[in-house]
Each structure stands twice: as C-alpha cells, then as structure tokens.
N, CA and C atoms as an extended XYZ file, in Angstrom:
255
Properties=species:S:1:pos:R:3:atomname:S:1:resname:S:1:resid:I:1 pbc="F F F"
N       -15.232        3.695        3.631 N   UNK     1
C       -14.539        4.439        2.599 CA  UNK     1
C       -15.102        5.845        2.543 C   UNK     1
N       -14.338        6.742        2.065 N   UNK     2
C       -14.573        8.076        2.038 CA  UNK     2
C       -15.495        8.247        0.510 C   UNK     2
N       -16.716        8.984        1.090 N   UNK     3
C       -17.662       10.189       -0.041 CA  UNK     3
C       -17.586       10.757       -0.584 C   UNK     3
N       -16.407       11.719       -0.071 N   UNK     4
C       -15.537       13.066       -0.192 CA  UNK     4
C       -14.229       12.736       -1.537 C   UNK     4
N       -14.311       11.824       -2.249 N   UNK     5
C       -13.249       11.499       -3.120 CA  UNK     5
C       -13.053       12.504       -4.291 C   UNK     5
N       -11.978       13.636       -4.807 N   UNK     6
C       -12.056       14.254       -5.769 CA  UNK     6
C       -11.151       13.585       -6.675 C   UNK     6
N       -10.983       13.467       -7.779 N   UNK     7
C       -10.437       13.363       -8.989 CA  UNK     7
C        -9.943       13.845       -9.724 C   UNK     7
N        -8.852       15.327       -9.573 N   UNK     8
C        -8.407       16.692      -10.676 CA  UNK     8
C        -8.382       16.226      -12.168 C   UNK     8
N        -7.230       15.120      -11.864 N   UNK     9
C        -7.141       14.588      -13.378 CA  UNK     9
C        -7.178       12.847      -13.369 C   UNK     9
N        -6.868       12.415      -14.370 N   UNK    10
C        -7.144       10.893      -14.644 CA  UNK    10
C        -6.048       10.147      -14.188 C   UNK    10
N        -6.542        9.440      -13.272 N   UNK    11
C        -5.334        8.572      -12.758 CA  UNK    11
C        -6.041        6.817      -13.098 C   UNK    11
N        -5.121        6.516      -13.663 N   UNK    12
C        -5.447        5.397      -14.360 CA  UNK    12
C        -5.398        4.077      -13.524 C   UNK    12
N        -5.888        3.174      -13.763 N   UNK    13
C        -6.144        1.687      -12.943 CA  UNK    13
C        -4.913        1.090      -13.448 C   UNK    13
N        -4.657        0.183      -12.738 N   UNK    14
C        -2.978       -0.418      -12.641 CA  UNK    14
C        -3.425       -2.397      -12.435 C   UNK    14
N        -3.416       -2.682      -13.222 N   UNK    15
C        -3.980       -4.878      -12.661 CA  UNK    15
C        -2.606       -4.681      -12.454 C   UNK    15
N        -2.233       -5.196      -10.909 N   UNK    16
C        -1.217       -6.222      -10.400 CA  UNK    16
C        -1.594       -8.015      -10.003 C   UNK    16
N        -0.630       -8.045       -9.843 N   UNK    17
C        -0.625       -9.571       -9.467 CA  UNK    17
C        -0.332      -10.083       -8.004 C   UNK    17
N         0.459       -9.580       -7.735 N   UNK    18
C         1.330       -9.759       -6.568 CA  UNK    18
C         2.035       -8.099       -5.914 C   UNK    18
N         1.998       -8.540       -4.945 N   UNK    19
C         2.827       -7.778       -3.865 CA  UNK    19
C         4.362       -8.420       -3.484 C   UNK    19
N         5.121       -7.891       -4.265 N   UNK    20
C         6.255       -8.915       -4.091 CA  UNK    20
C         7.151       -8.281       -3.177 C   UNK    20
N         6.873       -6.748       -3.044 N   UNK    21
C         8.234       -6.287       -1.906 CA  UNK    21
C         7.538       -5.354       -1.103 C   UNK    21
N         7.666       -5.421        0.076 N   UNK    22
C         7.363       -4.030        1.089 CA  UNK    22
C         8.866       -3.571        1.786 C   UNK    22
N         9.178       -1.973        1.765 N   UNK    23
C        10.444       -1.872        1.467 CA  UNK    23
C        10.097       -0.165        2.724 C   UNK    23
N        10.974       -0.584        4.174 N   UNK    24
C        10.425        0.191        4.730 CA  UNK    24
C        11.444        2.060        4.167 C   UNK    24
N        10.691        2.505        4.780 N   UNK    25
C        10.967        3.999        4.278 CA  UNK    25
C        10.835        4.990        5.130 C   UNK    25
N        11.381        5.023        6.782 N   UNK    26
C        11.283        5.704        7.521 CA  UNK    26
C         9.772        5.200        8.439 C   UNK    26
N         8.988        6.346        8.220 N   UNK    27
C         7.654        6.082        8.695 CA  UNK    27
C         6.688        5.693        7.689 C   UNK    27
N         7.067        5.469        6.579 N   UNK    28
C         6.221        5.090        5.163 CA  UNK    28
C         6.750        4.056        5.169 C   UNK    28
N         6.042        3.032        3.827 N   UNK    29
C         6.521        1.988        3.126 CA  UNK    29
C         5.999        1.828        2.135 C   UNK    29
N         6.805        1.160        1.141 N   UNK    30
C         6.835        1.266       -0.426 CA  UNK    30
C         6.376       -0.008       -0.336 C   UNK    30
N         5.550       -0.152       -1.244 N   UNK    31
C         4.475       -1.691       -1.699 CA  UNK    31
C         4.813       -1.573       -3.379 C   UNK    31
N         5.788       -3.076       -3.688 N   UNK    32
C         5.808       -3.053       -4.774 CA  UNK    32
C         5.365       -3.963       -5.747 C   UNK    32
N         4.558       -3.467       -6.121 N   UNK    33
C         3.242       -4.572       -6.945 CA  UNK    33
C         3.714       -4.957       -8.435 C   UNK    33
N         3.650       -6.145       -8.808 N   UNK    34
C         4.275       -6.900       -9.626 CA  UNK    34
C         3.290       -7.597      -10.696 C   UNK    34
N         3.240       -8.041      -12.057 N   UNK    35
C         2.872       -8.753      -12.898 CA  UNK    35
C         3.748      -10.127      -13.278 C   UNK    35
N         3.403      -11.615      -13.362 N   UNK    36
C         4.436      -12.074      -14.132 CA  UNK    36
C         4.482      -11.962      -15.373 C   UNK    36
N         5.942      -12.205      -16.273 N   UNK    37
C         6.150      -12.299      -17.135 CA  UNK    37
C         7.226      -13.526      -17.646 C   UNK    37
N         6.833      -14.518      -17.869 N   UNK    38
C         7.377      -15.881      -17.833 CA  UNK    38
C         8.462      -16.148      -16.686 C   UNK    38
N         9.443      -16.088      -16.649 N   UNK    39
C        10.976      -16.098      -15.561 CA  UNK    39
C        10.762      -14.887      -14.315 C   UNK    39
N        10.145      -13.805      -14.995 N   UNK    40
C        10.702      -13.134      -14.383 CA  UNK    40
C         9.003      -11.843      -13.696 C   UNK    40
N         9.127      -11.511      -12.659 N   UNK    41
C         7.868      -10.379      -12.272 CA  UNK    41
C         8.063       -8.948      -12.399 C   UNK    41
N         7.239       -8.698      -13.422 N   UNK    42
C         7.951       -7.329      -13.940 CA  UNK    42
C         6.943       -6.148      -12.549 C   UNK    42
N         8.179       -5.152      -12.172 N   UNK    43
C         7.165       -4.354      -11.150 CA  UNK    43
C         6.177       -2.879      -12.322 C   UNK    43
N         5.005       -2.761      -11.808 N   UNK    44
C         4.012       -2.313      -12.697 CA  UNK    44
C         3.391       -1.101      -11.750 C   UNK    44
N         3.975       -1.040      -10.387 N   UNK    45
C         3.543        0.019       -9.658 CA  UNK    45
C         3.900       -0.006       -8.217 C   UNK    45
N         4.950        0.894       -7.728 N   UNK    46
C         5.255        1.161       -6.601 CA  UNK    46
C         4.823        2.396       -5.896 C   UNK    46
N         3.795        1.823       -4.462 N   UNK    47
C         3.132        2.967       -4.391 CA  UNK    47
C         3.789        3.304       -2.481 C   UNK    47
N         3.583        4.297       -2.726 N   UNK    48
C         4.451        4.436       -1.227 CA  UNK    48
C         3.138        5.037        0.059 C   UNK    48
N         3.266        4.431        1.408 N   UNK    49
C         1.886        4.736        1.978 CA  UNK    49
C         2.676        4.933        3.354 C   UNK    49
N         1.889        5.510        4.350 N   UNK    50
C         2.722        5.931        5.689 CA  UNK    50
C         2.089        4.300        6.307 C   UNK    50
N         3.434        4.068        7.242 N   UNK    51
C         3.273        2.898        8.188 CA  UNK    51
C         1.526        3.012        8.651 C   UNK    51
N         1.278        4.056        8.917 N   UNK    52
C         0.085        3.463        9.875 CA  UNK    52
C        -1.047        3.326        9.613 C   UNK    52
N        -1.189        3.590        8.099 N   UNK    53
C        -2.550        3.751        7.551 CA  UNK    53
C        -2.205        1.994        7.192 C   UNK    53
N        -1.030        1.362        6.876 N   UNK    54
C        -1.320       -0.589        7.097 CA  UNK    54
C        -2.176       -1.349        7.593 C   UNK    54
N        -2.513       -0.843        8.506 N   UNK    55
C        -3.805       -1.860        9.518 CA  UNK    55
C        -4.809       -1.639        9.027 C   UNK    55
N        -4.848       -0.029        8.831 N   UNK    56
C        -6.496        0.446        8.044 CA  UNK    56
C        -6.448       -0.187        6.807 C   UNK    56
N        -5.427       -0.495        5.890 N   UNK    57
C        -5.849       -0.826        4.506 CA  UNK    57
C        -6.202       -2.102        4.775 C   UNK    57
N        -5.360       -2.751        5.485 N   UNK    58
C        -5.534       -4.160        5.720 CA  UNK    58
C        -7.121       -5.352        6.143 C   UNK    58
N        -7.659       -3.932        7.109 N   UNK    59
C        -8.959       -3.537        7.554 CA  UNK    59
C        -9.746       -3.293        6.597 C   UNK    59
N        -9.625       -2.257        5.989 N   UNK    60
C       -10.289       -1.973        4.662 CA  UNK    60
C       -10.723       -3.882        3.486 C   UNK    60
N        -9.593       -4.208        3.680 N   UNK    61
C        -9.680       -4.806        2.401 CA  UNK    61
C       -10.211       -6.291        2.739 C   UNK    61
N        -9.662       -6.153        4.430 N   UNK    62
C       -10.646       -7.469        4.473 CA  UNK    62
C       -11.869       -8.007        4.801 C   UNK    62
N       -12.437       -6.181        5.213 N   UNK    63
C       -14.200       -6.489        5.446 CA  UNK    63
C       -14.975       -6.383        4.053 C   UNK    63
N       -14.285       -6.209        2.436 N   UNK    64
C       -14.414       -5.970        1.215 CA  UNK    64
C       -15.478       -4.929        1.254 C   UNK    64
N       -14.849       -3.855        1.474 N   UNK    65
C       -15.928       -3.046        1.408 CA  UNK    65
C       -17.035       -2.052        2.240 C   UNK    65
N       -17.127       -2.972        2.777 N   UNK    66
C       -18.043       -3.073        4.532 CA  UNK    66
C       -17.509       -2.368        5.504 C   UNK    66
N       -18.516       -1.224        6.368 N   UNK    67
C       -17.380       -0.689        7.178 CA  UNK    67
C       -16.456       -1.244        7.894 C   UNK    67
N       -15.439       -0.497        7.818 N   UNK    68
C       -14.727       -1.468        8.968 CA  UNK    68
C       -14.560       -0.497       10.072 C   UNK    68
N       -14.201       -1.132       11.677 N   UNK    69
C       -13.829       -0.790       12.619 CA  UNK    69
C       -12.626        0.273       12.299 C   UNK    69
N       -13.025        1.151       13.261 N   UNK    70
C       -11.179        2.327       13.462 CA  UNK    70
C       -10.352        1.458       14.696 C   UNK    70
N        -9.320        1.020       13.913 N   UNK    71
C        -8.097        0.275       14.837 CA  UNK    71
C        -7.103        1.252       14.939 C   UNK    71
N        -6.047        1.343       15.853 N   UNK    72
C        -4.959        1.966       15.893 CA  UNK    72
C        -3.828        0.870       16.300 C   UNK    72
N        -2.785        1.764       15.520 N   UNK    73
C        -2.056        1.083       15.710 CA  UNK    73
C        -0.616        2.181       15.499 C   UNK    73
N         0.663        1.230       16.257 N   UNK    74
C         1.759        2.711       16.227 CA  UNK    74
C         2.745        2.112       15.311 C   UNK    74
N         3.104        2.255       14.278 N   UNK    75
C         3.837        1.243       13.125 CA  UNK    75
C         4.695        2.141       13.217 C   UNK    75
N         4.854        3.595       12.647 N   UNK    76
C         5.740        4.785       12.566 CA  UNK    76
C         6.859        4.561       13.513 C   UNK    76
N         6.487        4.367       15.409 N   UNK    77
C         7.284        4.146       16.206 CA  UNK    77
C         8.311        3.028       15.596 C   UNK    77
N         8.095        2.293       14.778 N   UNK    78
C         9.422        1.075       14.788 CA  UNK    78
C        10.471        1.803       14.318 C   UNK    78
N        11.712        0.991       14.637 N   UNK    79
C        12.806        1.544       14.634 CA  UNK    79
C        13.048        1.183       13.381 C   UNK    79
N        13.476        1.867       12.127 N   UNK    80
C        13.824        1.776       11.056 CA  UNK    80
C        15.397        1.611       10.748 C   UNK    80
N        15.423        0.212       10.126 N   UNK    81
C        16.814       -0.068        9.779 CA  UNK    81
C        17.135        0.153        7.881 C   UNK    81
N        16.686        0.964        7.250 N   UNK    82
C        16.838        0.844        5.938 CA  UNK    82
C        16.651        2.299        5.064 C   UNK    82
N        17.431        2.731        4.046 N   UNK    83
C        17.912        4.200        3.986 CA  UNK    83
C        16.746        4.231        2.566 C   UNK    83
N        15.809        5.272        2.539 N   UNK    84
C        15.152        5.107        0.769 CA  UNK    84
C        16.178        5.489       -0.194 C   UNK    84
N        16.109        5.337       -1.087 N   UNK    85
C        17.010        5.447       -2.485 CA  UNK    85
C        16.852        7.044       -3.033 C   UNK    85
C-alpha cells in the first residue's frame, strides 16, 4: 500500500455488505456495494475503478495487507459489450 496517501477533505467510511453488481464501463468497472434491508439490498456505494487495477485490488486484499506481488494483467483489452448510463 501506498505512504504517499493525501486527504484534502473528509471522505467518509461506507460498511457494505456485499458486492452485488460489477457493471462493465468501457475500460473501467462499476462495483456496486450493497447493505441488506429485509426483502430487499439497498445499494450504499458505487464506486467506479479502471479494469486493470482488479487483479491488484484483488491482490491487495487477499495478502490482507502484506505486500503483495506486482501482477499484470490486460483487462482494458476485453471487448466491451455494455453502454454506461
């Protein structure tokens, strides 16, 4: 993880529950993180990230912490079938 982290203003912590939609977006993709609420999962934060930093987060999150290895990977190249809103 990066040292170098600045902070201008307060960006607040978000508890999700779930990851209920990844929703591609060209060379990005939208991760849309969800809470339940009895019937139904209310979304509580959609955050949008470029295809290729995926492996790194993925990396990131599953050495908890711990460095992880630099993987590459070419996600951007896929052929995108879906228009953003």
């Amino acid at each position: 993880m990066s040292d170098d982290l600045a902070e201008p203003f307060a960006v607040p912590d978000t508890f999700v529950c779930d990851l209920s939609r990844v929703d591609r977006l060209g060379a990005n993709r939208r991760l849309v993180f969800t809470v339940p609420d009895g019937r139904l999962n209310l979304v509580v934060v959609r955050l949008i990230v470029p295809a290729d930093a995926m492996l790194t987060i993925a990396n990131v999150i599953g050495c908890d912490g711990r460095k992880a290895p630099q993987l590459t990977c070419a996600l951007s190249s896929m052929e995108v079938d879906a228009k953003a809103n």
